[in-house]
C-alpha positions in Angstrom: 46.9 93.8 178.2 43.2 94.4 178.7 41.7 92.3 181.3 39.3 94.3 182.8 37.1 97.0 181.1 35.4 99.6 183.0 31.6 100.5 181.3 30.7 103.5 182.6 26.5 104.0 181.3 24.6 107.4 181.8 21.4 105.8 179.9 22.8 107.9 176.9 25.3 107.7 173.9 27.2 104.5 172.6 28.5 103.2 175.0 27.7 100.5 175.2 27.8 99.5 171.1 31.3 100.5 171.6 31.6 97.6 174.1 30.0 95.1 172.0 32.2 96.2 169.0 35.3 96.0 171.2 34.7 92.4 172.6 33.8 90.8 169.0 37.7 91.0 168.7 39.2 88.0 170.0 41.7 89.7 172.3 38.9 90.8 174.5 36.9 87.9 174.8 38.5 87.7 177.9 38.1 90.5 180.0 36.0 90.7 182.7 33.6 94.3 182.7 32.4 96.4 185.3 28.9 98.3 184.2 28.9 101.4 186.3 26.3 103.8 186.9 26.4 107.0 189.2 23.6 108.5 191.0 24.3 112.3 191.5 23.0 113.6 195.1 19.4 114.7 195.1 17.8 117.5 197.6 14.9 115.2 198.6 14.6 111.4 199.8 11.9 111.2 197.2 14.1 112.3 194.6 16.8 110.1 195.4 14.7 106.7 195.8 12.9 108.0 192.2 17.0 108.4 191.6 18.1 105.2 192.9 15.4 102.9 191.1 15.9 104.7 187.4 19.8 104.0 187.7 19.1 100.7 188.8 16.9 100.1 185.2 19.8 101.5 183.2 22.4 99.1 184.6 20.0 96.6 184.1 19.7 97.5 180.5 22.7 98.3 179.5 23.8 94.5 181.1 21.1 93.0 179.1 21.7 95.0 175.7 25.6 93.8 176.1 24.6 90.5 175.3 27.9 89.0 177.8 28.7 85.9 179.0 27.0 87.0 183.2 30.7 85.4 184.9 32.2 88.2 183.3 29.8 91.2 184.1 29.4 92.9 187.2 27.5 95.5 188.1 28.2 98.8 190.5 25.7 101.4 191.4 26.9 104.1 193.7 25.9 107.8 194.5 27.9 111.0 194.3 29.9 113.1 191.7 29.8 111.3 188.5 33.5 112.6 187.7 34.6 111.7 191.1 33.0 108.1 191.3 34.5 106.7 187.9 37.8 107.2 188.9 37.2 106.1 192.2 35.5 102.9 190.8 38.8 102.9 188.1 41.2 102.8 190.8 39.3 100.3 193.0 39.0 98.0 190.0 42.5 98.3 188.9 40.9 99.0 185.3 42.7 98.7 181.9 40.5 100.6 179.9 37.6 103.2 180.6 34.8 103.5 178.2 32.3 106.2 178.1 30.3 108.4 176.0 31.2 111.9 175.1 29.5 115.1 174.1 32.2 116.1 172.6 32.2 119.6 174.0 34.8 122.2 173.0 37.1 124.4 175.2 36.0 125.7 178.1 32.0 124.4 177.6 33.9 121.6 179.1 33.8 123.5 182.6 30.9 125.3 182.3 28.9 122.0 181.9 30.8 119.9 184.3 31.7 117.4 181.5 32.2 114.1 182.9 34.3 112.5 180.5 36.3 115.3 180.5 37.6 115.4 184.1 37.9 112.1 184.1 40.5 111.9 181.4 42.0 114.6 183.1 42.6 112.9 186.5 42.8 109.1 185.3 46.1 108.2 184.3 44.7 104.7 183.0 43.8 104.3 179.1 40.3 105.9 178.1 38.3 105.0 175.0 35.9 108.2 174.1 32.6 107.7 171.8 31.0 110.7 170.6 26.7 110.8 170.7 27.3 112.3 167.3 29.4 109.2 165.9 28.4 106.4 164.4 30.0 102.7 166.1 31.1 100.3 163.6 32.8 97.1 163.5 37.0 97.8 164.4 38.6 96.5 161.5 40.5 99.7 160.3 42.9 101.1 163.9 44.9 104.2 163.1 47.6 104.9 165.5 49.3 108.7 165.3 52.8 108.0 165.8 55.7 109.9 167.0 58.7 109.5 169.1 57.1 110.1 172.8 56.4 107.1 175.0 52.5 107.8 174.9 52.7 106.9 171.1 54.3 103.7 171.7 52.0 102.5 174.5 49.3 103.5 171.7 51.1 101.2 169.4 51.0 98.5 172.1 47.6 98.4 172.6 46.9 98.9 168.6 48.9 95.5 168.2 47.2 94.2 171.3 43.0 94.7 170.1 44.0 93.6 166.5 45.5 90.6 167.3 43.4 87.7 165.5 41.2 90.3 163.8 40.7 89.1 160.5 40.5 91.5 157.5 42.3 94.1 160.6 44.4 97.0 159.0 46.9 98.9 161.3 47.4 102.8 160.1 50.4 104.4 161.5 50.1 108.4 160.6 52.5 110.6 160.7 52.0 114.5 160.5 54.6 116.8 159.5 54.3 120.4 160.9 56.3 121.9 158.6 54.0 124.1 157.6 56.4 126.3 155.2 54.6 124.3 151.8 51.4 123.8 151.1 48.9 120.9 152.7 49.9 117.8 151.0 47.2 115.5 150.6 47.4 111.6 152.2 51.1 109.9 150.9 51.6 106.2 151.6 55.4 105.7 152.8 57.4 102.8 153.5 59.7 103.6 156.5 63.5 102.7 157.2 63.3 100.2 159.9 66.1 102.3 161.9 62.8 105.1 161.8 59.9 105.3 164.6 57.5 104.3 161.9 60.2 101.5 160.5 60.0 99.9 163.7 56.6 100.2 164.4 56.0 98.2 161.3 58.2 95.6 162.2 56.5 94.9 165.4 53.7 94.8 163.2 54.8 92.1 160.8 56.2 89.9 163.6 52.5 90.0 164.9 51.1 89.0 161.4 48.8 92.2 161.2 48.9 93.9 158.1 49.9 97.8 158.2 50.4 100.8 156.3 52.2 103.8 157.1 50.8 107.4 156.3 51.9 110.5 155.9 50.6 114.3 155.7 51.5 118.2 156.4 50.1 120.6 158.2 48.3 121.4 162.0 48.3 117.6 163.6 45.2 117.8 165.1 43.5 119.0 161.7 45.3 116.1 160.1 45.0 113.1 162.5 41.4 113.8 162.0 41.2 114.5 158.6 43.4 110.9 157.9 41.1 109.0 160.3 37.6 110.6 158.6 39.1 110.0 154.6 40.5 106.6 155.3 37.8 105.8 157.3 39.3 104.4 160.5 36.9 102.4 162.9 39.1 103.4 165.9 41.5 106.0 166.6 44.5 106.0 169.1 46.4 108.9 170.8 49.1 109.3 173.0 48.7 111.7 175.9 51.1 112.6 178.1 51.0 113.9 181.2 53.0 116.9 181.5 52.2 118.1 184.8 54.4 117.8 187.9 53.7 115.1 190.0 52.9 117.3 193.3 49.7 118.5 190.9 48.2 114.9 189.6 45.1 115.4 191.5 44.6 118.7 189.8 43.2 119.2 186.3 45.5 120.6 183.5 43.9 123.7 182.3 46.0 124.3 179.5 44.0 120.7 178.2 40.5 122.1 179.5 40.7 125.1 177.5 41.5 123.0 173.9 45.2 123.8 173.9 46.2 120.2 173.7 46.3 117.7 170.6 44.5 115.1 172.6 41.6 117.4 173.4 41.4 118.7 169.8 41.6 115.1 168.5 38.6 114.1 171.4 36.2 116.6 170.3 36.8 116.7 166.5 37.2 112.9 165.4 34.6 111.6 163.5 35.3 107.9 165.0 35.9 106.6 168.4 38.7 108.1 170.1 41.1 105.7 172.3 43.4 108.6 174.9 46.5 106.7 175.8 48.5 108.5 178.6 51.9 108.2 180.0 52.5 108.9 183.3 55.6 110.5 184.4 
């Protein structure tokens, strides 16, 4: 299901620990990965030679600090708009999964500084695995998946079942949030599902794969919780479903109502205290 893995390196962040974390797990050891780096246009030749040769080092060290078998690593260096280029580079690729680090900015600082990984999970429609500078990368034993009904959440389940496969000592967390908000915050409650339940089949997909799961439970707001779950039962990697709700005429255009922190995806991306795999939908 992963078979190629976009990199995309600024010379920042964790990038590329993520990388090396992801392809210790045996259904990765596979894929083929593309290191990108962007060059942003400069107002001088000088500057953009001085440019050219400095983005030229960091592909070079991020290649070198991934430690890959060289068949499967390529390298791209290309000029223009960062947020442009990667999902040119995703497309031309055919990509299954985009990594890249993440300020984690909040709301609309996401405009005003021209985040990068922002528009890109904006415009991309193919799976994006987020890493906060502020987070610490550890080994993925521990993959919480928030679960519901929509179709994003089950592709999220996919690829959950997918990167644990063969992971020994791997834990699958399904959480579920309730929003019934008319009681008071219940803390974290293990539940066993009936299999004719989203969760009860969930878990039976689970089983059939041999990869132990558990199936969680809390109330209140689901971004608070989904983040609060991951942090207290200390997930390695998060997953989230989100879908694309705009009409198809405006795919090219960015969905404000995400931009501005509106969304559970975008609350879940800049609050997680683990890595952050965005799952979308498109339809």
């Amino acid at each position: 299901m992963i078979e190629k893995i976009l990199l995309a390196v600024s010379g920042l962040g964790h990038a590329e620990e993520m990388l090396k974390r992801l392809s210790e797990m045996p259904s990765i050891q596979s894929a083929t990965v593309t290191v990108l780096h962007v060059v942003p246009p400069q107002s001088t030749a000088a500057s953009m030679t001085a440019k050219w040769e400095e983005g030229g080092k960091i592909l070079a060290n991020a290649i070198q600090s991934l430690n890959l078998d060289p068949a499967k690593v390529s390298s791209i260096l290309r000029q223009g708009d960062p947020k442009d280029v990667v999902c040119q580079v995703a497309n031309e690729i055919d990509t299954d999964l985009i990594i890249m680090g993440s300020r984690g900015l909040k709301r609309l600082q996401s405009i005003l500084s021209n985040s990068v990984s922002q528009y890109v999970f904006q415009l991309s429609s193919r799976p994006m695995l987020l890493v906060k500078d502020d987070i610490y990368v550890k080994k993925i034993n521990r993959v919480m998946v928030a679960i519901d009904n929509s179709d994003a959440s089950q592709n999220c389940l996919k690829l959950a079942l997918f990167l644990l496969r063969g992971v020994g000592g791997g834990q699958l967390i399904l959480a579920n949030i309730s929003t019934d908000l008319g009681g008071k915050l219940s803390g974290i409650t293990e539940i066993k599902p009936e299999r004719n339940t989203v969760l009860g089949q969930a878990v039976v997909e689970a089983e059939k794969q041999g990869i132990p799961v558990r199936c969680v439970t809390s109330c209140g707001k689901p971004g608070e919780e989904i983040c609060r779950l991951a942090e207290e039962l200390n997930v390695d990697l998060l997953l989230i479903g989100s879908p694309d709700r705009r009409p198809s005429i405006a795919k090219s255009f960015v969905d404000l109502d995400r931009l501005v922190g509106a969304s559970l995806s975008d609350y879940v991306r800049v609050n997680a205290t683990c890595p952050v795999l965005l799952a979308r939908t498109v339809g």
